[in-house]
C-alpha positions in Angstrom: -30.4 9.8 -16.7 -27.8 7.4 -17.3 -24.7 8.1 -15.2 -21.1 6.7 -15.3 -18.9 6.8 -12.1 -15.4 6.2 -11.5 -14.0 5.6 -8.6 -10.3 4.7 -7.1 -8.9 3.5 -4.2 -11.3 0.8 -2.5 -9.9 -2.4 -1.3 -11.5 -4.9 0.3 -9.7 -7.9 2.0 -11.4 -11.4 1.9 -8.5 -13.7 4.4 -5.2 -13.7 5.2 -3.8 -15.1 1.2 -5.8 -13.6 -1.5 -6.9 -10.8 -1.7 -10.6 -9.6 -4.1 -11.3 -6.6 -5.7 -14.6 -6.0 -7.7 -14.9 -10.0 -8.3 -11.0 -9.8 -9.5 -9.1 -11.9 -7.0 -5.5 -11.4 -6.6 -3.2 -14.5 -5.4 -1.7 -12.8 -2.6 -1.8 -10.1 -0.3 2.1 -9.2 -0.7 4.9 -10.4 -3.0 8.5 -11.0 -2.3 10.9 -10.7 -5.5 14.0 -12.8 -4.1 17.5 -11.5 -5.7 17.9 -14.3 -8.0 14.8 -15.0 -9.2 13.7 -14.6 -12.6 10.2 -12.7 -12.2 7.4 -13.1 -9.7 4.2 -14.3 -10.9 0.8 -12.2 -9.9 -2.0 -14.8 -10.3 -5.2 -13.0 -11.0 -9.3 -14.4 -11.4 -12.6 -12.5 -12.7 -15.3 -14.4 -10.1 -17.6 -11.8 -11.5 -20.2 -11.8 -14.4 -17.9 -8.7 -16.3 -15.0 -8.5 -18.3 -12.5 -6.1 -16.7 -9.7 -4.1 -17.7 -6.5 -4.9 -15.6 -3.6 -2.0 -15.1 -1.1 -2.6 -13.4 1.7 -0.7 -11.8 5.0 -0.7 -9.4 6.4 2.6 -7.4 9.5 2.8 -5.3 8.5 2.9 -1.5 4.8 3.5 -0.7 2.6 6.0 1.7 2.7 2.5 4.4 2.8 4.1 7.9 6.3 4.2 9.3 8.0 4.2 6.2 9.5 7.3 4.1 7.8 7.8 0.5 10.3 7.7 -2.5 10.5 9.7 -5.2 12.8 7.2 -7.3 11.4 5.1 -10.7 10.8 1.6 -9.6 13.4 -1.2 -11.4 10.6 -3.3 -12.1 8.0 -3.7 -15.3 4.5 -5.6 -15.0 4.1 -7.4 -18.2 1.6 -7.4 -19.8 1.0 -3.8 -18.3 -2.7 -3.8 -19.3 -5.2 -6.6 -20.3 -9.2 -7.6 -20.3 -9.7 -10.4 -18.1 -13.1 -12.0 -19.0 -15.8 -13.5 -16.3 -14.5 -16.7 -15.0 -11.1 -16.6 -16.7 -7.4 -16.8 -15.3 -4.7 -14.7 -16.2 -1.5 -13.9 -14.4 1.0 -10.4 -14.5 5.2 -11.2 -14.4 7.3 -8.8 -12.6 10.5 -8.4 -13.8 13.6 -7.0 -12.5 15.2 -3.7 -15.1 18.0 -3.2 -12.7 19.8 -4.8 -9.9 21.0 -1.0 -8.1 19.2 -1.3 -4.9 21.0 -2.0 -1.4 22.7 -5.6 -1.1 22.1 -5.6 2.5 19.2 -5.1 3.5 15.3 -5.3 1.8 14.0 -2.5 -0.7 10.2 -2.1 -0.6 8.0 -1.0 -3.5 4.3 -0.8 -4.0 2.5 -3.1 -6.6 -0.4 -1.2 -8.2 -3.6 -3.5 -9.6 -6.4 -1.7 -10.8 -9.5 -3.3 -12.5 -11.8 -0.9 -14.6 -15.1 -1.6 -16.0 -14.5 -2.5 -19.4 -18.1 -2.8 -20.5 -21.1 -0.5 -21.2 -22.8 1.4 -18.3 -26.5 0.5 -17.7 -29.3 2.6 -17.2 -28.9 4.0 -13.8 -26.4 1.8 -13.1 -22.7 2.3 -11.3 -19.0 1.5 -12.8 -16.6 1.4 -10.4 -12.9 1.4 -11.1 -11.0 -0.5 -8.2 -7.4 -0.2 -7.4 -5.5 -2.3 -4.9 -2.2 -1.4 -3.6 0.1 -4.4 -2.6 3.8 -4.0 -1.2 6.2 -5.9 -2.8 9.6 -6.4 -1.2 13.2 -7.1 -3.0 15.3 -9.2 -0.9 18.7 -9.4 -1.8 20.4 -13.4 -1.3 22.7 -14.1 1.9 20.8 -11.6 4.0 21.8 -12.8 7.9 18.6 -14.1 9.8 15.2 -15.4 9.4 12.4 -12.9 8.2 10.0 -14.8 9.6 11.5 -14.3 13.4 12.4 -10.5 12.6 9.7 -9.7 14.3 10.6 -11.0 17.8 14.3 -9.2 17.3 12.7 -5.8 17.5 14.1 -3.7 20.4 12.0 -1.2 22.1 12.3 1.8 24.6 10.5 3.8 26.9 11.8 7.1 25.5 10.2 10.9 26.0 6.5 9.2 26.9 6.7 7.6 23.6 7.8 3.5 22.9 10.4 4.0 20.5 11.1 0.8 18.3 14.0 -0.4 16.7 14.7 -2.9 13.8 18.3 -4.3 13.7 17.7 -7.0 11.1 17.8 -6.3 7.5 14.1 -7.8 6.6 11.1 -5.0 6.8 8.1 -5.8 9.8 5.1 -5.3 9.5 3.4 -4.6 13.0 0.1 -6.1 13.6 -2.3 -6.1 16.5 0.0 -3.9 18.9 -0.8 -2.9 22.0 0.2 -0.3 24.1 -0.4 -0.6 27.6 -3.9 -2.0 27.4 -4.2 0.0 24.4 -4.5 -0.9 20.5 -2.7 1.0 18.0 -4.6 2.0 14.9 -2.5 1.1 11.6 0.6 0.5 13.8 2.7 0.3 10.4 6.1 -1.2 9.5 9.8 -0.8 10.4 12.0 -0.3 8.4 15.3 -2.4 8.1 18.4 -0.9 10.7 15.9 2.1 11.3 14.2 3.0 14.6 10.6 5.2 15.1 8.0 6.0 17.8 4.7 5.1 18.7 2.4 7.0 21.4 0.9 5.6 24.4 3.7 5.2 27.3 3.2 8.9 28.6 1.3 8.0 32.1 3.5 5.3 32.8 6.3 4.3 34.4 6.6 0.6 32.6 5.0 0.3 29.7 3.5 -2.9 28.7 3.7 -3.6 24.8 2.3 -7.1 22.5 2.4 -7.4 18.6 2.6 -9.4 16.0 3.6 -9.5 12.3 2.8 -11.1 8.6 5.1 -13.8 6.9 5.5 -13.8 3.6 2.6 -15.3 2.9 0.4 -13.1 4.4 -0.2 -15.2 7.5 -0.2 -13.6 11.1 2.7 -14.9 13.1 2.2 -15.5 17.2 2.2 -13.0 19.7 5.6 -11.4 21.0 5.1 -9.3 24.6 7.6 -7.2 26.3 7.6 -4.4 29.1 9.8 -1.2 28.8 10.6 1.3 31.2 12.0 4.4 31.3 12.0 8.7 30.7 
């Protein structure tokens, strides 16, 4: 019996700059669309032996960890929206800005959508799986104050109810990586969203709590460890 099976939502992660999908390999792991650029260019390659089908997407906000979902349209369009890409060809997808009515101070972040379906027949007993990779892509307005690269280290935390309760007073979005809570690793520690605070378990049996993290540039590269002890309630 011949049997054809669609599947969504696998990603797998191959280094810290590119990231692969079902032999598709996408030229970055996030993207940043600066204010007064004219589009941001997604560079895509088929490494495997079959042509796929390449649908692409953009949504306001995201399900990231630490970060409200949003219901609003996205101002951005993926052109072309849908194309084959053949094994061992090139192709690229251009975002493009519909609308400039998001915050001036501070970062909006939106989710870039790249799925790649089988676009040929289905042997016998053979698999098909459709792969979709969710990137965030981040709108940064010009003249923001700071560095985004050293937002990281400007993060303020507090020992607050048993919880570390972390701040973000800069207007660039962090994304936490490796952090460690008093000996103990966070799973999917998540971002922190610009002039927004939230809390993170794992200071309740202590009176100082003893915290290290790190964070991704913008080209997907983990920046050095920043340590800090808290204490408090």
């Amino acid at each position: 019996m011949n049997k054809t099976f669609i599947a969504a939502a696998i990603i797998v992660f191959f280094g810290l700059v590119t990231q692969s999908m079902a032999g598709v390999s996408i030229g970055g792991t996030r993207f940043i669309y600066h204010e007064r650029a004219k589009g941001v260019k997604v560079e895509l390659r088929n490494t495997s032996q079959s042509a796929w089908l390449i649908n692409t997407t953009v949504s306001s906000g995201g399900t990231w960890s630490g970060v409200t979902p949003s219901t609003q349209p996205a101002p951005f369009i993926a052109t072309p929206p849908l194309f084959s890409l053949k094994p061992g060809r090139e192709n690229s997808i251009r975002l493009l800005k519909t609308h400039a009515n998001m915050p001036p101070d501070r970062e909006s972040l939106f989710t870039l959508s790249i799925a790649a379906i089988p676009s040929g027949q289905a042997q016998a007993n053979s698999v098909q799986i459709a792969v979709r990779s969710r990137m965030k892509l981040f709108y940064r307005p010009a003249n923001l104050k700071g560095n985004p690269q050293e937002a990281y280290k400007q993060l303020r935390w507090e020992k607050s109810r048993g919880q570390a309760r972390v701040s973000n007073p800069t207007p660039f979005y962090v994304t936490l990586v490796n952090l460690v809570v008093n000996g103990k690793k966070i799973d999917n520690p998540g971002m922190v969203a610009p002039f927004s605070s939230r809390s993170i378990n794992g200071c309740a049996t202590v009176n100082t709590c003893h915290l290290s993290w790190q964070s991704i540039n913008d080209y997907g590269r983990i920046l050095e460890k920043t340590e800090r002890d808290i204490s408090g309630k």
